[in-house]
TORSEMI-489303 format. One record per residue (C-alpha): residue in three letters; x, y, z. Coordinates in steps of 0.2 Angstrom, whole numbers, padded with zeros to 4 digits, always signed. Example, Ala and Ser with C-alpha at 12.3 -4.5 7.8 and 13.67 -1.06 7.14 Angstrom:
% TORSEMI-489303
ALA+0062-0022+0039SER+0068-0005+0036
END
This chain:
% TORSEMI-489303
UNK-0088+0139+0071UNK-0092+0144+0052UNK-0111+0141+0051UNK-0115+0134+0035UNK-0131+0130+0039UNK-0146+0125+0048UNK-0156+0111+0049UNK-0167+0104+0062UNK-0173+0087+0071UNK-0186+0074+0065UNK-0181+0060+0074UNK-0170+0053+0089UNK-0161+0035+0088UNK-0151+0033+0102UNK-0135+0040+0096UNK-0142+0041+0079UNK-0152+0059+0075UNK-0159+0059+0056UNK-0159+0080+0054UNK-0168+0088+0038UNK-0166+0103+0029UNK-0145+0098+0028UNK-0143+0106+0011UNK-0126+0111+0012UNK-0120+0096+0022UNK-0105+0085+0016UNK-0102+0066+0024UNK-0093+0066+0039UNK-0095+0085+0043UNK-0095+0090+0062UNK-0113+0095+0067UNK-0119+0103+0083UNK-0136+0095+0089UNK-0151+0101+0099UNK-0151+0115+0111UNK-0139+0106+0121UNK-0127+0109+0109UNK-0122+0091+0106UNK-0109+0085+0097UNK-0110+0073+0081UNK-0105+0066+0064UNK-0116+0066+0048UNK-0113+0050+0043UNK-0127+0046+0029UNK-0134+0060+0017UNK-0150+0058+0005UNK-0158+0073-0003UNK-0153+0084+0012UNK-0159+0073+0024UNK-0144+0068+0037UNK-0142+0054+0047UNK-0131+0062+0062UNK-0119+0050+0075UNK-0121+0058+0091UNK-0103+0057+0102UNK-0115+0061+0118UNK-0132+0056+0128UNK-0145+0061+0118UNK-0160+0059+0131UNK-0171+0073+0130UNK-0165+0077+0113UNK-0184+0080+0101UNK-0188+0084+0085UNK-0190+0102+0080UNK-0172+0107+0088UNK-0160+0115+0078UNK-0145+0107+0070UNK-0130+0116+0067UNK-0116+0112+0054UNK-0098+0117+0058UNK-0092+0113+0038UNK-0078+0103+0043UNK-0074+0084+0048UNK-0072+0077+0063UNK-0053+0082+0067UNK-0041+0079+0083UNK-0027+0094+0087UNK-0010+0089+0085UNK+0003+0100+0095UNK+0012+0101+0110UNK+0002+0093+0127UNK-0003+0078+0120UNK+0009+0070+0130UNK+0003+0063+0145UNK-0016+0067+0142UNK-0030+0057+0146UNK-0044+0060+0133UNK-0059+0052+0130UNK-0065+0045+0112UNK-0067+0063+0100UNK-0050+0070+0110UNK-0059+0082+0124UNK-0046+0079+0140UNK-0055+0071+0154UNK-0043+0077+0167UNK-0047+0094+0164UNK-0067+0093+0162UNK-0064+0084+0180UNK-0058+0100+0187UNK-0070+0110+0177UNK-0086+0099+0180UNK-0082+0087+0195UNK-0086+0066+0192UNK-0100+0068+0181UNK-0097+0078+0163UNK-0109+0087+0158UNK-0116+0086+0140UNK-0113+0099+0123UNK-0096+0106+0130UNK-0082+0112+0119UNK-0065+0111+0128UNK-0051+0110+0114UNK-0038+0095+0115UNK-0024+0106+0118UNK-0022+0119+0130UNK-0024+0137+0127UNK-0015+0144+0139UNK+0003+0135+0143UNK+0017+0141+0132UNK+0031+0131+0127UNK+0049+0136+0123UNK+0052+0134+0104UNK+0067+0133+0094UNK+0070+0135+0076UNK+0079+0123+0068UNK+0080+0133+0051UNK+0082+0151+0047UNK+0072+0165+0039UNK+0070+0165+0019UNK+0073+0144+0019UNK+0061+0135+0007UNK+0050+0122+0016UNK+0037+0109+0009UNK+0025+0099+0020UNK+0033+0085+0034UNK+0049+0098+0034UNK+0054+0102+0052UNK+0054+0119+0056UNK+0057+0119+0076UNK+0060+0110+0093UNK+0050+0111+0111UNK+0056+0099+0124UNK+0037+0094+0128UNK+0043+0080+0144UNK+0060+0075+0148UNK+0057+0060+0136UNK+0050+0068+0122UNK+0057+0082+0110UNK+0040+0087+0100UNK+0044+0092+0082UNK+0036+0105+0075UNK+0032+0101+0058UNK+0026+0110+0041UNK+0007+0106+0042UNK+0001+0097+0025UNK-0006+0107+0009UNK+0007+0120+0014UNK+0022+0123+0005UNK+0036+0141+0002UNK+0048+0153+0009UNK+0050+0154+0028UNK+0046+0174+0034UNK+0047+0177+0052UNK+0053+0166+0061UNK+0058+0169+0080UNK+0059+0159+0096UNK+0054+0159+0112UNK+0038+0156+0121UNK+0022+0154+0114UNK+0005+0145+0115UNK-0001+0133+0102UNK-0011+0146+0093UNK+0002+0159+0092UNK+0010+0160+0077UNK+0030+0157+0077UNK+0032+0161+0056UNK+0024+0163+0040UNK+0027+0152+0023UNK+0024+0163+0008UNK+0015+0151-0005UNK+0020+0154-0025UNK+0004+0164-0031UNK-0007+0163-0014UNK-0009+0172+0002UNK+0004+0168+0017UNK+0002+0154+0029UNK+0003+0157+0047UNK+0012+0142+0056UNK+0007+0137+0073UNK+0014+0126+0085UNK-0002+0115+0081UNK-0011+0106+0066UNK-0027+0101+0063UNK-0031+0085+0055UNK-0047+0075+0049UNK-0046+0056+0058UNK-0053+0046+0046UNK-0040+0050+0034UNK-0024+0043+0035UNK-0010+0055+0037UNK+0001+0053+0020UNK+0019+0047+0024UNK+0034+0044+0011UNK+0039+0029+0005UNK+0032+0015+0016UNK+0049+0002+0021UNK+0050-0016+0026UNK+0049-0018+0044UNK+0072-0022+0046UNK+0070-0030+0062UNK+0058-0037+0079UNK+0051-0024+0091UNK+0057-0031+0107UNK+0044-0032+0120UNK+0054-0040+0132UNK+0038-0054+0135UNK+0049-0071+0131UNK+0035-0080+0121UNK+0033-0068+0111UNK+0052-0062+0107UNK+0058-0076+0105UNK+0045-0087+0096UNK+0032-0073+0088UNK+0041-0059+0085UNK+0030-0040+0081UNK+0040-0033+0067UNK+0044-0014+0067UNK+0030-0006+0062UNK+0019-0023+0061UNK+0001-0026+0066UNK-0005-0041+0078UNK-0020-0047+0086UNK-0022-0054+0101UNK-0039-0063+0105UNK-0044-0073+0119UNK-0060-0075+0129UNK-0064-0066+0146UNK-0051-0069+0161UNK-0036-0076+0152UNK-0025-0061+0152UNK-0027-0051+0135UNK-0027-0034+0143UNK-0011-0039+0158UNK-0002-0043+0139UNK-0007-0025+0134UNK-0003-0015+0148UNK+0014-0025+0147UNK+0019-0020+0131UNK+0014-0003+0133UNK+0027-0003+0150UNK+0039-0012+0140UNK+0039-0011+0121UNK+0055-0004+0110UNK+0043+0012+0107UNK+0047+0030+0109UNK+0029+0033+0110UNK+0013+0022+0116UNK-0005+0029+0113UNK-0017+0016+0124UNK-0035+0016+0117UNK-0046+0008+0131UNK-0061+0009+0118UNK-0075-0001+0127UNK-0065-0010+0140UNK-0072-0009+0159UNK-0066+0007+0167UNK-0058-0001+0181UNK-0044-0009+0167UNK-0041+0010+0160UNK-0041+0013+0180UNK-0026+0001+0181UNK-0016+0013+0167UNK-0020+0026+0175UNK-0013+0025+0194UNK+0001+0012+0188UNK+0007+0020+0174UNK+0014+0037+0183UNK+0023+0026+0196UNK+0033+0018+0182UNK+0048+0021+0177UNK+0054+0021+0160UNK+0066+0007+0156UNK+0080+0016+0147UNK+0080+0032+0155UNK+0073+0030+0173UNK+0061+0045+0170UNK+0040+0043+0174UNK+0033+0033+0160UNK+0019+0042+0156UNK+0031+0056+0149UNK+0028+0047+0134UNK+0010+0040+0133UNK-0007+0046+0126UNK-0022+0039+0134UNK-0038+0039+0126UNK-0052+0031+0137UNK-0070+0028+0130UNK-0075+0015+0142UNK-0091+0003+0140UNK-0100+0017+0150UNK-0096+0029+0139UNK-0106+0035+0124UNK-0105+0022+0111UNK-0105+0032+0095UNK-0089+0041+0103UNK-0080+0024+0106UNK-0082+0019+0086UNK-0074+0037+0083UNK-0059+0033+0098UNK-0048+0023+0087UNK-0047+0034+0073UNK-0042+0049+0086UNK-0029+0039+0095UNK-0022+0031+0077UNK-0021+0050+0072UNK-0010+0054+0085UNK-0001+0040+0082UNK+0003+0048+0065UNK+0008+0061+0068UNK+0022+0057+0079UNK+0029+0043+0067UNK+0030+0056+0056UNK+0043+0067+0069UNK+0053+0051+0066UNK+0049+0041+0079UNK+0046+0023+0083UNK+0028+0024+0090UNK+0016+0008+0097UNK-0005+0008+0098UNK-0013-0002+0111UNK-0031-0003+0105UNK-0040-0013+0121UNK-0053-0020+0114UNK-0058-0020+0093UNK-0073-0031+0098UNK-0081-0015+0107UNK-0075-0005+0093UNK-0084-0017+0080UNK-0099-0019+0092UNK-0100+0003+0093UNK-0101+0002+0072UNK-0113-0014+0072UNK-0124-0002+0084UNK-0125+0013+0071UNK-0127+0002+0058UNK-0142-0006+0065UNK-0149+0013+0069UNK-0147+0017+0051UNK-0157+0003+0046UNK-0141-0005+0036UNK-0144-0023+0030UNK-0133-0034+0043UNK-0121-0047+0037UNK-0114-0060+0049UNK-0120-0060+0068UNK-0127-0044+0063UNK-0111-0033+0060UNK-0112-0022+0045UNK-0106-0028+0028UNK-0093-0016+0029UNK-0083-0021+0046UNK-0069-0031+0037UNK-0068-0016+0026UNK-0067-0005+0042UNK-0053-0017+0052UNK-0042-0018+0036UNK-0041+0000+0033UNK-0036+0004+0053UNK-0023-0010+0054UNK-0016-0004+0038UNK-0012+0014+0045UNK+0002+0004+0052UNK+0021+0003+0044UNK+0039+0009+0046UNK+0041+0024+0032UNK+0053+0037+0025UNK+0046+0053+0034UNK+0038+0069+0022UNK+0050+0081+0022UNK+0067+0088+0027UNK+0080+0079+0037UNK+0080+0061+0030UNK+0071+0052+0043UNK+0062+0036+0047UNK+0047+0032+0056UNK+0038+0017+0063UNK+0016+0016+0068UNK+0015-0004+0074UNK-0002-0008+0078UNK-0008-0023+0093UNK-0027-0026+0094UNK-0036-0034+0107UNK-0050-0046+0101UNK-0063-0050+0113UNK-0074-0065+0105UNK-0090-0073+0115UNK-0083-0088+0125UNK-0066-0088+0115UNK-0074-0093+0101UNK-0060-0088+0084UNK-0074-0091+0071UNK-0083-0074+0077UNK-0085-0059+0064UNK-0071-0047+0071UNK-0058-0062+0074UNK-0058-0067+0059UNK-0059-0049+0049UNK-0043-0045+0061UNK-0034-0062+0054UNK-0035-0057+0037UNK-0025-0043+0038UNK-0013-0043+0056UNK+0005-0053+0053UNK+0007-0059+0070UNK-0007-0069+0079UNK-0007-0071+0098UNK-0018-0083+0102UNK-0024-0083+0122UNK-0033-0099+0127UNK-0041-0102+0143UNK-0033-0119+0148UNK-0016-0111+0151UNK-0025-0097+0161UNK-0034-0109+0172UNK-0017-0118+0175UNK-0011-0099+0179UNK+0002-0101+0166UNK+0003-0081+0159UNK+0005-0075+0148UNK-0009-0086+0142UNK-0002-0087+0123UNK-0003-0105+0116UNK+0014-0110+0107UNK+0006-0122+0095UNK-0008-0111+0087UNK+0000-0095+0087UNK+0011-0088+0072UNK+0023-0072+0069UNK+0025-0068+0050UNK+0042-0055+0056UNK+0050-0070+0063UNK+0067-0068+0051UNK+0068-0050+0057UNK+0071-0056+0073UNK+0089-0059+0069UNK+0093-0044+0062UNK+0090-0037+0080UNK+0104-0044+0090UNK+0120-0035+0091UNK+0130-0050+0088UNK+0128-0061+0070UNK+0135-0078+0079UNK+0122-0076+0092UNK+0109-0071+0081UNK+0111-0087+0071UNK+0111-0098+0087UNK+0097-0092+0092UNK+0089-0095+0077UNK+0093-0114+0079UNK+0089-0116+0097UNK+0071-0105+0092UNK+0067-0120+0078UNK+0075-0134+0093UNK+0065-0127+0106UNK+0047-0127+0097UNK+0053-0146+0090UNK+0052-0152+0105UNK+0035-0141+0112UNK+0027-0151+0095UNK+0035-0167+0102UNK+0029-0165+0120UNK+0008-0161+0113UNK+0013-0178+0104UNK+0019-0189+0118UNK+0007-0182+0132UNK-0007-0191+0122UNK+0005-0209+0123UNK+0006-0207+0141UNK-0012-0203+0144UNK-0015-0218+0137UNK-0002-0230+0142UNK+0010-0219+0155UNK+0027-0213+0154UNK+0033-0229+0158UNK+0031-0237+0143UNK+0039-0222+0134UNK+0059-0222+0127UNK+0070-0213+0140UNK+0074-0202+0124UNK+0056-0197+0124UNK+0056-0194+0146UNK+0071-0182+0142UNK+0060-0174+0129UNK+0047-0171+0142UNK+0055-0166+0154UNK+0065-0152+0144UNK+0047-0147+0134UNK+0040-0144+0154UNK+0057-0135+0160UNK+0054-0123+0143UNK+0035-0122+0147UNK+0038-0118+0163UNK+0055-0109+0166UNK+0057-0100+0150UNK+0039-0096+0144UNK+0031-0094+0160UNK+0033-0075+0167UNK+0027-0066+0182UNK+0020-0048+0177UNK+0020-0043+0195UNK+0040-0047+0200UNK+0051-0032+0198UNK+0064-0043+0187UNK+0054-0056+0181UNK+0043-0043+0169UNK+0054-0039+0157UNK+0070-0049+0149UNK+0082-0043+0136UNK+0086-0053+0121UNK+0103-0056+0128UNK+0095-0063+0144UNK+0083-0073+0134UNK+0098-0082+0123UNK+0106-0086+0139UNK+0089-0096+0146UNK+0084-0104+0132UNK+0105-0109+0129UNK+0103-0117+0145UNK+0088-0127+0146UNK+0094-0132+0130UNK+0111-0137+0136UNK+0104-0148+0148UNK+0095-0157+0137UNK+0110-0160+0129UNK+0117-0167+0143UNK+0103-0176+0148UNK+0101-0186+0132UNK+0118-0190+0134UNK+0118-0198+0153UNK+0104-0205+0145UNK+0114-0212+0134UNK+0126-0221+0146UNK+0111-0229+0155UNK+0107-0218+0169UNK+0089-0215+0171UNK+0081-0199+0165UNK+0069-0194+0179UNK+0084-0194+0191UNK+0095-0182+0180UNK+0082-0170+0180UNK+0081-0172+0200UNK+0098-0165+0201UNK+0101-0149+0211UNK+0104-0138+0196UNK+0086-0141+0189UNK+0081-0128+0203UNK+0094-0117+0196UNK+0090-0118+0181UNK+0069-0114+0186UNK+0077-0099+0194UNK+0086-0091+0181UNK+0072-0082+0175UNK+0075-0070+0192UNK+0092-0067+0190UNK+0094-0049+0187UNK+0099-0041+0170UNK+0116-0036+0175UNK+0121-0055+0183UNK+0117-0061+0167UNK+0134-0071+0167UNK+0130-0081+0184UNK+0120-0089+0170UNK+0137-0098+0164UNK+0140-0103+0180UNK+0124-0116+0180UNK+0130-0123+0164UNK+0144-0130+0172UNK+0136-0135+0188UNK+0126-0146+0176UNK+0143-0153+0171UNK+0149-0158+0187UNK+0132-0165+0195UNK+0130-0176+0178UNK+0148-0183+0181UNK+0145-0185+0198UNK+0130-0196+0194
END
């Protein structure tokens, strides 16, 4: 640590330390506090007095002790073993501090993010005398059996390769040298460094060219996440928001997930951690967490560390979008995040805007949600890279006109909205079909294999919703008069809105085929429900009563489908025309 300086204590805030005698401090530089050696953040500077956020307990911290300045901002380490790591909010990994310091961490210690000691096998992928410029990659290490880490030109750096070699090294050993036009060398480790409040600098940023399948039916089908796209999902306590995050994290089209449990209970993070080792990867059969980050600053965790998680996890989200992969954030929950920054801002005396939160929080959620995007990669090969961003929101009572919900809706594109009615009729995932919206909903089309199929689907998407509209419509009619006095046309409607409510948007987290469907499989349920609609309406037609059609045999079939397994997908077929043959038979 390069001592630049040193201050001392005048007065303790909570996490909040306001240190004098800071003359050579910049904002956002990394300061050691208090004999205990406590790390923090400067966050205001006037006249070389500092205000300093405090990433740990600051009881018994007083006035007088001494303040040390490290000269640099607050930075996470970016290399190989980030993989499967479980760190807390400013990237020190809790596994290992467990076997170091048992259940209970102690405060001021300095364990880096990336191991020390483990070597990793490294290959170059270019030769000695090549010229490289920043994003270039320069080298492989296989860091899990689902993850090829690339080893990448760090930023500012730019020259001719020297010294390249293979083999084993630790992230601090150095594997080359770039010789910079009219400056000294630069050594090249298998790790960077890199400030979190500033975004990493991609290419050209790219429309997102089609859906991120999650394999969740509501929201493929009806409110699609486009690649690299940003969506909220808000919803008071009990109706499912983090089940919805720990699914997509399992199951979404991402080569990568970093979960941020920032201010959720520790008994959700808890849940990630013993399930997530136990399943497997859905492409490749390998353990899942082969490729997960887990950052866990829990609500018993310091506070001014959990305004700092998402900026680490979002970091490393970076970085591998800019190795060319497709990579997914789970930040569980935003309102913790923005309750975190509404608790400094009240230490530091700022005046508070709405329900107290700082004037600058719609600022703050903006500039995190846009770190999300598909872009052309820096450097050499070509290649494209994806960061899609899914917030949890949890408002007071559910209530969508609070601060954070509504800071988040001004910038996200898709708009999950969990309501507790459908949860209390245990209808998950909890996402109500009339309020919510997807803005990537044409991308969706570009993501089936087949054009014909793509376009029917479109139809049956827009059919489907019609007739959800039409049901919130009629159920009003027959609360007040019943459904006898409504059209048979309009009993067919409602019984085909219940079968899609219920068959088709309905679907159990917990069943071992239910929990995930492919866009294929999808097509084929929503085809059929729809088909027997279509033949409904037109026994209907012929005078047979409505109720009784959907009484037949095959409506049991057709409930069922959802657990039909992936590769029986063409049993489906064989409903349709049981439908034919009961409906004839009427």
């Amino acid at each position: 640590m390069a001592e630049l300086g040193q201050g001392k204590i005048i007065k303790v805030s909570g996490p909040v330390v306001l240190a004098d005698e800071m003359t050579d401090a910049k904002m956002y530089d990394v300061v050691r506090v208090g004999d205990a050696n406590l790390i923090g953040e400067i966050v205001e500077l006037d006249s070389g007095r500092a205000s300093i956020q405090v990433y740990e307990d600051t009881t018994g911290v007083g006035p007088g002790e001494p303040v040390k300045n490290t000269g640099a901002p607050l930075s996470v380490e970016l290399g190989p073993g980030l993989v499967s790591s479980i760190y807390d909010g400013i990237q020190r990994p809790l596994d290992v501090l467990y076997e170091l310091e048992g259940s209970f961490i102690e405060r001021g210690n300095a364990v880096p993010g990336l191991s020390r000691d483990k070597k990793w096998e490294f290959k170059p992928v270019l030769e000695d005398g090549e010229e490289v410029s920043p994003g270039d990659i320069i080298g492989e290490v296989q860091e899990s059996s689902l993850l090829l880490h690339k080893i990448m030109v760090p930023p500012g750096v730019s020259g001719k390769l020297k010294g390249l070699k293979s083999g084993s090294f630790t992230v601090e050993d150095t594997i080359c040298q770039v010789e910079q036009a009219g400056g000294e060398p630069a050594d090249i480790t298998l790790m960077q460094k890199c400030p979190v409040r500033t975004p990493r600098q991609p290419g050209k940023r790219l429309k997102p060219n089609r859906a991120m399948i999650t394999g969740q039916r509501v929201i493929d089908t009806f409110f699609p996440l486009g690649l690299g796209g940003t969506a909220c999902v808000p919803g008071p306590f009990g109706t499912g928001k983090t089940v919805v995050q720990h699914q997509l994290a399992k199951w979404i089209d991402a080569d990568i997930v970093v979960y941020i449990g920032c201010g959720e209970r520790g008994n959700e993070m808890t849940d990630v951690l013993t399930e997530f080792p136990e399943l497997k990867d859905p492409k490749s059969g390998k353990p899942l967490m082969e490729r997960v980050v887990l950052i866990a600053n829990t609500s018993n965790m310091p506070v001014a560390a959990r305004e700092a998680s998402v900026y680490t996890g979002i970091t490393i989200a970076e970085y591998f979008r800019d190795m060319g992969y497709k990579v997914a954030i789970m930040a569980d929950s935003t309102s913790r995040w923005a309750e975190a920054m509404r608790e400094i801002s009240t230490r530091l005396e700022e005046m508070p805007a709405e329900e107290g939160y700082p004037a600058y929080l719609g600022a703050r959620i903006a500039s995190f949600y846009e770190r999300a995007g598909r872009v052309s990669c820096l450097g050499k090969p070509e290649r494209e890279g994806c960061l899609s961003i899914i917030g949890a929101v949890s408002p007071p009572g559910g209530d969508l006109s609070d601060s954070v919900v509504q800071s988040t809706l001004h910038v996200v594109k898709v708009f999950w909205s969990l309501q507790s009615k459908l949860a209390q009729q245990r209808h998950f995932p909890a996402i109500d079909w009339l309020t919510s919206y997807s803005f990537y909903k044409q991308y969706l089309k570009e993501s089936f294999e087949d054009d014909e199929i793509a376009g029917k689907m479109d139809g049956m998407i827009a059919e489907a919703m019609a007739l959800l509209e039409q049901e919130a419509d009629l159920l009003e009619i027959v609360r007040l008069v019943g459904s006898e006095a409504i059209s048979s046309n309009d009993q067919v409607a409602l019984k085909t809105s219940k079968s899609i409510r219920e068959d088709y948007l309905h679907q159990n987290a917990f069943h071992k085929v239910d929990t995930y469907t492919s866009l294929k499989k999808q097509y084929a349920m929503l085809e059929l429900i729809l088909y027997m609609h279509k033949k409904a309406l037109e026994a209907v037609k012929k005078g047979h009563d409505a109720s009784k059609v959907f009484r037949l045999e095959v409506a049991d079939d057709i409930a069922r489908a959802k657990y039909i397994p992936e590769e029986q997908i063409e049993s489906i077929e064989e409903i349709k025309q049981k439908i034919d043959q009961e409906i004839q038979n009427m």
